[in-house]
C-alpha positions as CSV (number, residue, x, y, z in Angstrom):
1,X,6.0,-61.0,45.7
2,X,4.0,-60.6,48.5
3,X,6.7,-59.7,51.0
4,X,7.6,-56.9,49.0
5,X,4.4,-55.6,48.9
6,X,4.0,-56.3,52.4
7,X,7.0,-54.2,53.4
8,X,6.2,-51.4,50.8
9,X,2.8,-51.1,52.2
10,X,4.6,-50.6,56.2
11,X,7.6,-48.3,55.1
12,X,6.2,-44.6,55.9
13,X,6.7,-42.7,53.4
14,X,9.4,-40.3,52.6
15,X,8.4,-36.6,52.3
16,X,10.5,-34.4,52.1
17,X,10.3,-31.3,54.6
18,X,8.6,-28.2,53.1
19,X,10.5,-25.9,51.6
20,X,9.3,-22.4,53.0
21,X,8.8,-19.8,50.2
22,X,12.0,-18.1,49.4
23,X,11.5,-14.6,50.4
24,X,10.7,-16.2,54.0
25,X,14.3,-17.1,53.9
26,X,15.2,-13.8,53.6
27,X,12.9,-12.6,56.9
28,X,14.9,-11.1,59.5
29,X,18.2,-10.9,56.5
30,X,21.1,-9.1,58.6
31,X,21.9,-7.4,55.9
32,X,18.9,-6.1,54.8
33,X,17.9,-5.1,58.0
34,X,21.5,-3.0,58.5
35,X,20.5,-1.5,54.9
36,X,16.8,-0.5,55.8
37,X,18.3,1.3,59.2
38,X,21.3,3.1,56.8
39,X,19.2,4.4,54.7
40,X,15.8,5.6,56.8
41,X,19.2,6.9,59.2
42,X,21.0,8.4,56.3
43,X,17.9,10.3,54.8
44,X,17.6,11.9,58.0
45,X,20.8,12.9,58.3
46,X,20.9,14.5,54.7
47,X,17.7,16.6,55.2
48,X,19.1,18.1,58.2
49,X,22.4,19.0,56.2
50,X,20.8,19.5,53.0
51,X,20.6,23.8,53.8
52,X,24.8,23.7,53.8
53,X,24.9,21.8,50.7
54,X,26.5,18.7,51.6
55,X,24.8,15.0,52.5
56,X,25.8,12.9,55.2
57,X,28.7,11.1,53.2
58,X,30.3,13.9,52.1
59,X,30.4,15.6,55.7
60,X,31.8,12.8,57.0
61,X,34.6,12.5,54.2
62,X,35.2,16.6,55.2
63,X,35.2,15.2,58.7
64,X,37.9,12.4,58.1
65,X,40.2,14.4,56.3
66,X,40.0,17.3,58.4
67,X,40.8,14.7,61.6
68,X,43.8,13.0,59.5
69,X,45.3,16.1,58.3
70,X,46.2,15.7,54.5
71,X,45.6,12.2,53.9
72,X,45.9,10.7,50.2
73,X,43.7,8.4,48.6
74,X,45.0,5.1,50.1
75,X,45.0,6.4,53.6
76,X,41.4,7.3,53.1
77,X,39.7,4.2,51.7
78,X,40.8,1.5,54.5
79,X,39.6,4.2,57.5
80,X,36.5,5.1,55.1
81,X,35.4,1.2,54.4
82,X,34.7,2.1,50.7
83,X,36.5,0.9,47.3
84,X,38.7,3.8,45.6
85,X,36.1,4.6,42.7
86,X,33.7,5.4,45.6
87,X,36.4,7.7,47.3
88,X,37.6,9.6,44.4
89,X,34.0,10.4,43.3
90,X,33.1,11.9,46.2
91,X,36.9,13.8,46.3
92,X,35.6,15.1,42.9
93,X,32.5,16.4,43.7
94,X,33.6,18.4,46.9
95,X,36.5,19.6,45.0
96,X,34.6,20.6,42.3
97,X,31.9,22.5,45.1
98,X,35.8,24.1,46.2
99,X,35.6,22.5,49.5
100,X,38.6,20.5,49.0
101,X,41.7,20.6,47.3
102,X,43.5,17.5,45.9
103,X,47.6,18.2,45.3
104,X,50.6,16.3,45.0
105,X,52.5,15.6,47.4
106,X,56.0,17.3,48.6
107,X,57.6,14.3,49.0
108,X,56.3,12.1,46.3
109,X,55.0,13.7,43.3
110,X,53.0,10.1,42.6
111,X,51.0,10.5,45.5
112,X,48.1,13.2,46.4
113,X,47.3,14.9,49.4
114,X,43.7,16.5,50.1
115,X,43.1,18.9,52.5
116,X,39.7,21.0,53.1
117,X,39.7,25.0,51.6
118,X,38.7,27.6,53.6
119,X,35.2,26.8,52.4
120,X,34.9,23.3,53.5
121,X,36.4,24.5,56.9
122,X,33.6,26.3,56.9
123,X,30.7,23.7,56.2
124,X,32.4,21.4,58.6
125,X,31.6,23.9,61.4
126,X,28.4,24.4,60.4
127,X,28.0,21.4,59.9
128,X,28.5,20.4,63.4
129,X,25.5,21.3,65.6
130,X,23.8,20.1,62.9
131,X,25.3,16.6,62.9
132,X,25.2,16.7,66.9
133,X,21.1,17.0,66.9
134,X,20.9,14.1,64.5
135,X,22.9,11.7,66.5
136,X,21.1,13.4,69.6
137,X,18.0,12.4,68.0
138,X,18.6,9.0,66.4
139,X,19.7,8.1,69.7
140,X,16.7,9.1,71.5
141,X,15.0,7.1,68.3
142,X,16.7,4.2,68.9
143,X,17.7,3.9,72.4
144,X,21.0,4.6,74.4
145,X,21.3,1.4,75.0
146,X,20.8,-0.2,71.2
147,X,22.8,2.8,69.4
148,X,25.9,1.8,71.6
149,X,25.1,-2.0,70.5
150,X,24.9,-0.9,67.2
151,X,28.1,1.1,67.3
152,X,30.3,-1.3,69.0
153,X,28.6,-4.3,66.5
154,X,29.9,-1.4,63.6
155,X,33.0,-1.6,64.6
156,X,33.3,-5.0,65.6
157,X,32.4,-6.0,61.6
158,X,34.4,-3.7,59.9
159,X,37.7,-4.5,62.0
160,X,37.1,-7.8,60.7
161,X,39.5,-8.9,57.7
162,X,37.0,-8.8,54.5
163,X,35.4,-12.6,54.3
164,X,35.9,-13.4,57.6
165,X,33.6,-15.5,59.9
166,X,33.9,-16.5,63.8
């Protein structure tokens, strides 16, 4: 009895570590981070574009379909990076505004093409000096240096397949 007692009494004792709290975990998130920067980038964006009516999502979708022509719905969402439902929202409400037009296409009556109108022709040019001083100035905000980082980090991640990890 003694011997166990002896070698109770000179084992050190096991602690465990301390746990940190867990929004400490979340400190310096990736994710969170990239969501902060989107949206403090985004709101400045959409005040500077907020006087031709459109926010920075929606110029950019103008932007994209102007640059691929008369793309449908499934060319759109894998160049875009967002789900369907997301896409076809945002066709609606610039169609609805008359700055797109959705139609079927020539070829296959299933499928849809959407081009801009004359209108969103329109806000896309004007939209365009507009969009230039924001990326002049969140540039100069960031740094040349971390805004090419950041871009080529962007692109990195979203040519990844979805769930990937190196």
């Amino acid at each position: 009895m003694s011997q166990r007692h002896t070698n109770a009494r000179t084992r050190a004792p096991t602690t465990p570590e301390p746990t940190p709290p867990v929004g400490a975990c979340f400190a310096g998130c990736l994710a969170t981070s990239a969501r902060m920067l989107d949206r403090a980038l985004t709101a400045f964006y959409d005040e500077a574009l907020r006087p031709l009516g459109v926010r920075s999502t929606q110029a950019a979708l103008l932007a994209t379909i102007d640059a691929m022509g008369a793309p449908s719905p499934s060319e759109l969402v894998p160049v875009l990076h967002i789900d369907q439902t997301t896409l076809s929202r945002g066709v609606e409400r610039l169609a609805q505004q008359g700055l797109l037009r959705v139609e079927g296409d020539e070829g296959d009556a299933r499928r849809r093409r959407i081009t801009l109108t004359r209108a969103g022709t329109r806000v896309l040019r004007d939209a365009l000096p507009v969009w230039q001083h924001c990326q002049r100035a969140a540039r100069a905000a960031l740094g040349a240096d971390l805004a090419e980082r950041l871009a080529v980090a962007a692109a990195r991640v979203a040519a990844a397949p979805a769930g990937a990890s190196n």
